[in-house]
N, C-alpha and C positions, 0 to 999 in steps of 0.2 A: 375728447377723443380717447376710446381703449387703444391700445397696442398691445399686441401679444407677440411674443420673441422667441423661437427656438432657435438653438444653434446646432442641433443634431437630430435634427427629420429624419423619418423613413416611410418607404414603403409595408405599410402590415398586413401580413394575409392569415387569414385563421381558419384553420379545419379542427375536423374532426376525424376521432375514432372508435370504435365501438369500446374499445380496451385498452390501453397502453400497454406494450409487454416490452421494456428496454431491451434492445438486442434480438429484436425480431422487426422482419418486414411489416408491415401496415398498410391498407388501403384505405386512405383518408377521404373523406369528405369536404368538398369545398363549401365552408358557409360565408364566406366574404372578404372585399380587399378594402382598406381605407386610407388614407393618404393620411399619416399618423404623422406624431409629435405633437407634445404635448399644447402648444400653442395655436394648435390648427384645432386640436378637441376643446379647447377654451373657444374658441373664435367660433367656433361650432354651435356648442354651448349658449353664447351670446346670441347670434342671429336666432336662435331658438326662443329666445327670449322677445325678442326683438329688437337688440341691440345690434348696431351697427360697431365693427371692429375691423384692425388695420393688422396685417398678419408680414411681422421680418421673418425672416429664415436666411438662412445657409444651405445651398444645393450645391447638388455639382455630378457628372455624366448624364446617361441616359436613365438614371429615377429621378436625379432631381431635374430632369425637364420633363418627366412623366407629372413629378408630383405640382410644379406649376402652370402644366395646361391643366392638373385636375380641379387646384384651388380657383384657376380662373374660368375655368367652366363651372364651378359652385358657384363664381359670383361674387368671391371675395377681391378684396384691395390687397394687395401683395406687394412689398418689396422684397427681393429677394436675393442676394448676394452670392455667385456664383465661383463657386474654386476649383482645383484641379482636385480627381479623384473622382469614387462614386456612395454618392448617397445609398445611406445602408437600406436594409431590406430586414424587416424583422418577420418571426413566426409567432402564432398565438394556437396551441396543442388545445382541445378538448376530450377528455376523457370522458366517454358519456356514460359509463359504469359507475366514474365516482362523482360526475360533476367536478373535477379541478380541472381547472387552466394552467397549464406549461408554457411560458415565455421562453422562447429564443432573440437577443437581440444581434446584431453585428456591431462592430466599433464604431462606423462610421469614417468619414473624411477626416485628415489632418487638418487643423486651422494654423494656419503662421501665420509670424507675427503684423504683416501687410493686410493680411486677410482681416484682422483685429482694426489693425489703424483706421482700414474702411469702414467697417465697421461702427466705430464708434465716431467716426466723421458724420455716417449717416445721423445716427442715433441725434449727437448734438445737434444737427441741422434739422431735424423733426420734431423733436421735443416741445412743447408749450405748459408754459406754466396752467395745471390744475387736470392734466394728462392723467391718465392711468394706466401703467407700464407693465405687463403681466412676462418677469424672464422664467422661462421655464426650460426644466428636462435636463438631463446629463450634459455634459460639457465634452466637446467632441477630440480625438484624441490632436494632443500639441498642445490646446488649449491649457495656458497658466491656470492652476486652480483659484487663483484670485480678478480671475475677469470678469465676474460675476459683480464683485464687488466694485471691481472698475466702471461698470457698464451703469451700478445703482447711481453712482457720484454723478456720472454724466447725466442721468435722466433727474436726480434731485436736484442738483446744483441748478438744470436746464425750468424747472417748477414743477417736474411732475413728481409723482409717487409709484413709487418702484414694489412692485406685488414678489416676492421670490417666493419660487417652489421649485427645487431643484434640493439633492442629499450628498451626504458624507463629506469632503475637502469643502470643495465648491460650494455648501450652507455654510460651514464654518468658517471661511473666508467672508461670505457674503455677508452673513450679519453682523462684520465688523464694521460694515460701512452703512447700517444703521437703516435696512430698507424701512419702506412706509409699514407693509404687510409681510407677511411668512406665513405659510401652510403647512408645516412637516405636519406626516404620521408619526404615530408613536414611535416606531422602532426610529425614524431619522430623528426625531427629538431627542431618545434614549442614546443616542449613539454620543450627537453635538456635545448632550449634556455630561456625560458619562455618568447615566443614574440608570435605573431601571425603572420603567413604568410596567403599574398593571393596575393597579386599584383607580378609583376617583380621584383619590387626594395626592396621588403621584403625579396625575397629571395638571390637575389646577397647579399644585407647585412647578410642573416644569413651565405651564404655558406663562406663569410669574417669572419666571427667570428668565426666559425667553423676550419679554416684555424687558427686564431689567437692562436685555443688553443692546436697546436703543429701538424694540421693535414695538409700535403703536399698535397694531393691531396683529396680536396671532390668533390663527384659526387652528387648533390643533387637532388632527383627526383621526377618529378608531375603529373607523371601518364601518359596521354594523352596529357598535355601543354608537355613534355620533358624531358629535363633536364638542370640543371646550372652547371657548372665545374668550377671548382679553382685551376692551377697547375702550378707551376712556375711563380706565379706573374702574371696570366693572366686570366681573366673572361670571359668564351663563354656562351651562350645560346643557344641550340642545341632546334629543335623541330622537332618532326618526321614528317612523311609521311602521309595522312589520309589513313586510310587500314580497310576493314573487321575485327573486333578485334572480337575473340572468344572466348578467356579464360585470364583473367588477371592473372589468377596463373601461378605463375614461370617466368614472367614476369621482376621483378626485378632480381630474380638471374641471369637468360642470360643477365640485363645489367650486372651484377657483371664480366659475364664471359668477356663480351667487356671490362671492363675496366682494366679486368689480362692481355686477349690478347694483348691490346694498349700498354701496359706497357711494358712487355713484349719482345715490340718492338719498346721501345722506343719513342713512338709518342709525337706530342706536344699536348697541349691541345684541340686545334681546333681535329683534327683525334680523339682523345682520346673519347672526344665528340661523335662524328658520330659514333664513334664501337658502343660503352654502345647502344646509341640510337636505332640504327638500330638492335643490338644483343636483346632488349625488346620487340620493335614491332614485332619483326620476330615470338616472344614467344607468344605474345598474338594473332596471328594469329592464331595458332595450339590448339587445345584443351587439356583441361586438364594442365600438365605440359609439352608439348610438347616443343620441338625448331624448331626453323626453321634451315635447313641447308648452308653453308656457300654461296653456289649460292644467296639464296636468301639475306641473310644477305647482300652480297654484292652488290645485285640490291637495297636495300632499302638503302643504306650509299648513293649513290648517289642523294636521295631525300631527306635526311635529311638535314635541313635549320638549319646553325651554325652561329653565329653569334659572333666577340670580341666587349664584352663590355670596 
């Protein structure tokens, strides 16, 4: 069984504008609303694939019951842990002069410490040895920066293997308690590591280091240059396909979903590689939080350039 975890969902809407001019009014354009959080674009990702996945969250007022009649009208498996307060509402800006996206997020709901204990009652009482546990996204405000790591123990101890992609406190805690995988970008690798990355060999050395501090498989990733993978003793460098890219949101999470699938199935590092890769370009083809579906996914794995270092 996948599972995928967010503790700080929202509602996303994204327009557009012909121009950004800060400090002026705007008549935007609505191109679309998605029931966001990073584990919901994983879970997305997967059924995409055609993998079946089980989706935790954290709600709470009138979005987080918007956002689970929406996941249950998709047709997803949900559990969903409900607190007091209201589930954020984020923005996604297009500037269609230059092509950049402006994120607005909200903080979100408070989590106490009850809300946690539930939490991770559920979790141990779910868990089966040989699981795949995907925690994702910001940690919502109250939240200890080490629940992360508390939540890894509970799913490794329980048999399964615990996927982190989450940044800043919250990774740095987390990979003390040794998940199975990690996904940082380079600026969140740069940050953990206090190194700079920018070349090739900045990064093979951080996703080594990253490796060193109890992680089996990292996926490290640079946007448009790729990705570096670390698994079993072996260093690839993966680089996509040049493509029409439309929307980098959700982007990272279908690699996440490529790298449950790979797993999932066993793969070596080279393949494991080529999923993640081609499972993000396919995302950033589509707009909004879109994925691409597994035809195409599978037409792009064949254009992606892997490489053993």
């Amino acid at each position: 069984m996948i599972v995928t975890l967010t503790l700080n969902p929202s509602l996303d809407r994204t327009l557009s504008v012909p121009q950004l001019r800060p400090g002026t009014l705007h008549s935007a354009q609505f191109i679309r609303q998605d029931l966001g959080g990073k584990s919901f674009n994983v879970s997305r990702a997967l059924r995409a694939l055609g993998i079946p996945s089980h989706i935790i969250g954290v709600i709470c007022g009138w979005t987080g019951r918007a956002l689970r009649e929406g996941l249950l009208a998709e047709g997803f498996d949900v559990h969903l842990l409900e607190v007091e307060g209201e589930t954020r509402q984020n923005v996604t800006l297009l500037d269609e002069s230059t092509g950049l996206y402006t994120k607005i997020n909200e903080p979100g709901p408070t989590l106490g410490p009850r809300h946690i204990v539930a939490l991770e009652t559920w979790i141990e009482q779910m868990v089966r040895p040989g699981d795949l546990w995907a925690l994702c996204g910001s940690l919502p405000p109250g939240a200890p920066q080490g629940l992360y790591a508390d939540l890894i123990r509970v799913v490794q101890q329980g048999g399964g293997l615990a996927f982190l992609d989450t940044s800043g406190p919250a990774f740095r805690a987390g990979l003390q308690a040794g998940p199975f995988a990690s996904k940082p970008n380079s600026e969140e690798a740069a940050e953990v590591l206090h190194a700079s990355l920018s070349g090739d060999q900045d990064h093979y050395q951080a996703a080594r280091e990253l490796q060193s501090m109890g992680v089996r498989l990292v996926a490290l990733t640079r946007g448009a240059q790729g990705m570096v993978v670390a698994k079993d003793g072996t260093l690839v460098k993966a680089t996509p396909p040049s493509v029409a890219a439309r929307s980098p949101v959700g982007a990272g999470d279908a690699s996440l979903a490529g790298l449950l699938w790979a797993v999932s199935d066993h793969c070596d590092p080279i393949e494991t590689a080529r999923r993640a890769v081609a499972c993000g370009t396919a995302a950033a083809m589509q707009d909004g939080t879109g994925v691409g579906d597994r035809s195409l996914v599978e037409t792009l794995m064949q254009h992606v350039q892997v490489t053993a270092m």
